[in-house]
N, C-alpha and C positions, 0 to 999 in steps of 0.2 A: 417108555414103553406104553404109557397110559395113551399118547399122544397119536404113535403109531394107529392104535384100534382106532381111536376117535377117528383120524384121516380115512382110513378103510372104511369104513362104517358110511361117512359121509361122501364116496366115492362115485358120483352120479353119471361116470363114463361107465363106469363096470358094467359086463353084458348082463343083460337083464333087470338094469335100474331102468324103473320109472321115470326119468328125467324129461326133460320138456323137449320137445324136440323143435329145430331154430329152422323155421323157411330158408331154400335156398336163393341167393338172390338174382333180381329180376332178368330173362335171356336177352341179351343184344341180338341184333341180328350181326350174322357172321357177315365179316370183314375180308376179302380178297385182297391182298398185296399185288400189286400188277407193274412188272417190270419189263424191259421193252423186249425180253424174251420172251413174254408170253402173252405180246399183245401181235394180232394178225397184222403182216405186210400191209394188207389194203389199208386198215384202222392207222397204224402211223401215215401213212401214206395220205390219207382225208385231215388226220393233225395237220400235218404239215402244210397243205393248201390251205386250210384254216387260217393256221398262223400266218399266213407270207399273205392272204389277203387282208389282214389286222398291221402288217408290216413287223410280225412281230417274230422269236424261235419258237420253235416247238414245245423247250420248257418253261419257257414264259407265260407262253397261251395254256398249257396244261395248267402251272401253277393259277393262273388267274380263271380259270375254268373252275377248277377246283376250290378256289375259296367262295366262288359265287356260287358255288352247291354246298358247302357244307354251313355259308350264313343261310342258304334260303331252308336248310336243316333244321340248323338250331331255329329258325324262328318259328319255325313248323311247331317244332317242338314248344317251346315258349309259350304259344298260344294254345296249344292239346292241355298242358300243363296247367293254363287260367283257366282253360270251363271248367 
């Protein structure tokens, strides 16, 4: 019983505790999911000469598009992060 009060007492969610309150953490920017349903005819359509002048498919050259943006990302970042 003694144990119970002690816990209540020391209960720093309860409404109206003085408790610390904890920053939320920092916002990303939002992320779009882009799948070939919701990408415009013309836009596949510019991949796809892309690719075939690369001699490459469509998700090849997507997939390799895509990691040459998201290193030149991270390194963006990398370097924001050393000054």
């Amino acid at each position: 019983m003694d144990q119970i009060n002690k816990h209540k007492q020391n209960d720093h969610s309860a409404r109206g505790a003085n408790g610390r309150t904890v920053a939320p953490p920092p916002k990303r920017p939002a992320v779009q999911i882009l799948t070939i349903s919701n990408v415009p005819r013309a836009i596949l359509e510019a991949i796809d000469e892309l690719a075939a002048r690369q001699d490459r498919s469509r998700s090849s050259f997507v997939r390799r598009e895509l990691q040459r943006t998201v290193a030149e990302y991270q390194a963006k970042e990398a370097l924001s992060k050393s000054r």
